[in-house]
C-alpha positions in Angstrom: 0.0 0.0 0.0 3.0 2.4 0.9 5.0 1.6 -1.8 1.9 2.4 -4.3 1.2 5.6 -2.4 5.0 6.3 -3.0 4.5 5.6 -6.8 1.1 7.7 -6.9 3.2 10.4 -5.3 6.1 10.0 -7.8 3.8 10.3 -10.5 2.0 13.3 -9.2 5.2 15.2 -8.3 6.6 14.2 -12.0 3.5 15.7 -13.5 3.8 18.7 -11.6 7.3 19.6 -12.7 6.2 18.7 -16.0 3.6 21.2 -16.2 5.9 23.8 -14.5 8.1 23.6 -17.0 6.1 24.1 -19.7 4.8 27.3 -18.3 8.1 28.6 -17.5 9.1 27.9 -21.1 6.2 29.4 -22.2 6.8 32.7 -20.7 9.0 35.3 -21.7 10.0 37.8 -19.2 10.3 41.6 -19.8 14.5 41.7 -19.4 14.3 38.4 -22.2 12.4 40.4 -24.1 14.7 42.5 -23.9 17.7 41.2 -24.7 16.1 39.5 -27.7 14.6 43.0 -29.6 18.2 43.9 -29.3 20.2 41.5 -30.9 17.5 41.1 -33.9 17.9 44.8 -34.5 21.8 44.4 -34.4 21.3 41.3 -36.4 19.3 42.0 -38.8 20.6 45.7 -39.3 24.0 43.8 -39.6 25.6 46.1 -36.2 28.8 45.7 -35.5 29.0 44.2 -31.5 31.1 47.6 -30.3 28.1 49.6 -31.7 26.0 50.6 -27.9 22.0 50.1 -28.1 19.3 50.6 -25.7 15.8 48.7 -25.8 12.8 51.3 -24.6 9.8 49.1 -23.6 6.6 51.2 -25.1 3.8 49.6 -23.1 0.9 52.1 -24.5 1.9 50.2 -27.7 0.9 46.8 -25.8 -2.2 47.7 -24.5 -3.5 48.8 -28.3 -2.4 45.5 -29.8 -3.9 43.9 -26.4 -7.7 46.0 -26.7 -7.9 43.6 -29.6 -6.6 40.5 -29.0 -9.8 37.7 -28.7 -9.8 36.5 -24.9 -10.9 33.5 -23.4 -11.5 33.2 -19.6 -8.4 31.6 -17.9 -6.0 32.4 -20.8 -5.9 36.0 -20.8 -2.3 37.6 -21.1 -0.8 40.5 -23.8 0.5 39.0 -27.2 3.8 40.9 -27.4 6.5 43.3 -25.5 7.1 46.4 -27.5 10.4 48.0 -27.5 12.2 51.1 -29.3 15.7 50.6 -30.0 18.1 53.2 -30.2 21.6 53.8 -29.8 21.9 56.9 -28.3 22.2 58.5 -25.4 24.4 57.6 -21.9 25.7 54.1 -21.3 27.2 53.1 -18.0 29.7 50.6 -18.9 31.3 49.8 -15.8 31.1 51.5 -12.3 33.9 53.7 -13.6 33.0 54.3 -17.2 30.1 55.8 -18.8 29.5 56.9 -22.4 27.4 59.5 -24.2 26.5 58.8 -27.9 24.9 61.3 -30.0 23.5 59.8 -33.6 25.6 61.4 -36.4 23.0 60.5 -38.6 20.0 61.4 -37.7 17.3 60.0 -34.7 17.6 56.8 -35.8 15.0 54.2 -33.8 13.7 51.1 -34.8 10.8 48.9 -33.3 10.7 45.6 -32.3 7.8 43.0 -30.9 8.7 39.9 -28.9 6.2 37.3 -28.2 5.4 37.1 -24.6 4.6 33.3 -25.0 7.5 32.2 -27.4 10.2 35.1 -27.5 9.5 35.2 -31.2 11.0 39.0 -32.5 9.1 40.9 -35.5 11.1 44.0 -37.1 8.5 46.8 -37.1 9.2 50.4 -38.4 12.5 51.0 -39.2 13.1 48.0 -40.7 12.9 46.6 -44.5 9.7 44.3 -44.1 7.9 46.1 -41.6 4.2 45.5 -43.2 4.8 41.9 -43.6 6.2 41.1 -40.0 3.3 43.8 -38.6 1.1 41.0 -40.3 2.6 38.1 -38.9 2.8 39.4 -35.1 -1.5 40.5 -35.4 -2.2 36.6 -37.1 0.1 35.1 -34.0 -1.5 37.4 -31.3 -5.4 36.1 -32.3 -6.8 39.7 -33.3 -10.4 41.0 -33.7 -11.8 43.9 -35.9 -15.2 44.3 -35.5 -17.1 47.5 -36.0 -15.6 50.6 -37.7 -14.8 52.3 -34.8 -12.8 49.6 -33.8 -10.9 50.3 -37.7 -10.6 53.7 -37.0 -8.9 53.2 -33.4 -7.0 50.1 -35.0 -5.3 52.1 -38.1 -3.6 55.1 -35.8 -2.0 51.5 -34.2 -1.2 49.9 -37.2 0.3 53.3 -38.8 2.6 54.4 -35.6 3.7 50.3 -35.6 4.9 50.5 -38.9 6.0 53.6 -40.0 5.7 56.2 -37.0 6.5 55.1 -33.4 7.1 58.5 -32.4 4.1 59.7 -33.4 5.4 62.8 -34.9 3.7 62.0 -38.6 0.3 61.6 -37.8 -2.3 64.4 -37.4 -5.2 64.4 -35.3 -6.2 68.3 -35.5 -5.7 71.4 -37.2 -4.2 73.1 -34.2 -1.6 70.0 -34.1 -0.7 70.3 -37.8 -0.2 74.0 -37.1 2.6 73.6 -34.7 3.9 70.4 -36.2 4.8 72.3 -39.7 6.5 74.8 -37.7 8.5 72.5 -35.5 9.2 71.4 -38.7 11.0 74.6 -40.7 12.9 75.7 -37.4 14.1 72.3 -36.9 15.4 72.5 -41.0 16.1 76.1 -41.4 17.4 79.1 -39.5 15.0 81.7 -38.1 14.6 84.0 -40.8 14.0 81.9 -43.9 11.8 79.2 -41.6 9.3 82.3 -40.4 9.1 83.0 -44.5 8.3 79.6 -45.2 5.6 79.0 -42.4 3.7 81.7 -43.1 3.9 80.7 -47.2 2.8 77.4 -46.1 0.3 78.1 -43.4 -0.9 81.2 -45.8 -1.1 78.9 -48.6 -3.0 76.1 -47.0 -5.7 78.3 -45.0 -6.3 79.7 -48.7 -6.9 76.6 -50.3 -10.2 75.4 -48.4 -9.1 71.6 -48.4 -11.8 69.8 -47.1 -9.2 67.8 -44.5 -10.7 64.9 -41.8 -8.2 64.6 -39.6 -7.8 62.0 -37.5 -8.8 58.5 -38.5 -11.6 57.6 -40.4 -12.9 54.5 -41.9 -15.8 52.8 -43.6 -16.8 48.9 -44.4 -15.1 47.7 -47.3 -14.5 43.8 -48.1 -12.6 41.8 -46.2 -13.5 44.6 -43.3 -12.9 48.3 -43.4 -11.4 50.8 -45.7 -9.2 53.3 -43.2 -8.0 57.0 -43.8 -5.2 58.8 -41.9 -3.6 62.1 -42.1 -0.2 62.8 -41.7 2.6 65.1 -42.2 5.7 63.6 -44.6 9.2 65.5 -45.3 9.6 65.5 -49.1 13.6 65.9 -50.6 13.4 69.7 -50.8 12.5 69.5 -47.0 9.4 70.7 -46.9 6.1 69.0 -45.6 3.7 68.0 -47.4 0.1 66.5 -46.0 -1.0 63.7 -46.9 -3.9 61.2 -46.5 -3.1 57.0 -46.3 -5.7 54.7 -47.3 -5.3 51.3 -45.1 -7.1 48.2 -45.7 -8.0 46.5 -42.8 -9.0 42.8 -42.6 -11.2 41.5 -39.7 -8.2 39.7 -38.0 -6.1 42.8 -38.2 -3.8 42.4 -40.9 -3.6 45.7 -42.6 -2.3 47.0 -45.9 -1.4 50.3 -47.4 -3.8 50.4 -50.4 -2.6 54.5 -51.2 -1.5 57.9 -50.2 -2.7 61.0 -52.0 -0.7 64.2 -51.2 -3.1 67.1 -50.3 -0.6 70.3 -49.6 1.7 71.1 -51.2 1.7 68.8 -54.4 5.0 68.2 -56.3 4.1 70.8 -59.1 4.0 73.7 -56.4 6.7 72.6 -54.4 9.3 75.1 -56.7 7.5 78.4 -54.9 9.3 77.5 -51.2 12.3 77.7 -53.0 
């Protein structure tokens, strides 16, 4: 009787550990996480080990994949870790030595997913493929589009994930695109000729009446909803130009850039900034 009690008990134990495991190994933790979104960005943006980077987790980026996700009682846990990399600013390298590295060309930041479940990394904006691996982190995290405000919420997400994780492009008001376009000539131009070309710009704009929905905006359209955002875009004279994106936006959240249609200033008129 003992010794089966002892067996039972074996059994039971063995089970246990066996199910422990498998949770453990099924769980990613944030420092992980971590480590992983920055040797796929060194990887894959072929680094070189001296170069210094920093992982910034973005968790308002997790909870807008997570107000998605489909949930079932018992299971309930966010798909992904989101984290900016960078490779600027200080690094302690040792309790005597500390770095400061400023970006000779340009903010340069790039974002990265990781699966919570299997540490799996996806290469968001900043990187080549960022559309396709945006697509194959919302099939893997179980995803749920369902009404078109849910498109409209969903396609600000799916824009700053793949092309604007600072949120510096995308417009949500007139008063915002008013101060954005002038951040944008003093950051570009000293004082004198950036006052000249705001007010040209801002002048010219004003004039035009564009009829202009800012925000997001969307509307059924097979496989689920057509999406519209506005946004602001630098153009190689270095001077913005706003723009509207059309997304397409399935049910299970994969989303596509169907278009983007330039609405101030267009190529042709460009030449008068000059």
């Amino acid at each position: 009787m003992r010794k089966t009690q002892r067996i039972a008990r074996s059994l039971l134990i063995g089970v246990a550990l066996v199910f422990f495991v498998g949770v453990c190994q099924g769980q990613v933790d944030e420092q992980r996480a971590k480590e992983i979104a920055e040797t796929a960005t060194r990887v894959a943006s072929s680094y070189p080990a001296a170069k210094l980077l920093r992982a910034h987790r973005r968790e308002d980026l997790e909870d807008d994949l997570f107000r998605f996700q489909t949930k079932s009682p018992g299971r309930i846990a966010k798909a992904a870790y989101f984290f900016v990399i960078s490779g600027e600013g200080y690094f302690v390298l040792s309790p005597s030595e500390a770095v400061y590295v400023d970006s000779e060309d340009g903010h340069v930041v790039h974002l990265v997913a990781v699966s919570t479940k299997s540490g799996e990394a996806y290469l968001l904006s900043g990187f080549k493929n960022a559309s396709t691996e945006f697509n194959r982190l919302v099939r893997d995290s179980s995803l749920r589009i369902s009404s078109k405000e849910d498109a409209e919420i969903y396609s600000v997400f799916c824009f700053t994930a793949i092309n604007d994780p600072s949120s510096f492009r995308l417009i949500s008001d007139r008063r915002q695109l008013k101060h954005k376009i002038e951040d944008y000539f003093y950051s570009n131009y000293g004082e004198k000729k950036a006052r000249a070309f705001y007010d040209r710009w801002w002048a010219g704009f004003s004039s035009g009446q564009f009829m202009v929905r800012f925000g997001a905006l969307a509307k059924k359209s097979a496989p689920g909803y057509e999406a519209f955002v506005t946004t602001i875009d630098g153009s190689a004279k270095k001077i913005p130009q706003l723009l509207v994106w059309a997304l397409q936006i399935s049910t299970d959240g994969t989303c596509e850039t169907k278009v983007s249609r330039t609405l101030y200033p267009n190529d042709a008129n460009l030449g008068r900034f000059q």
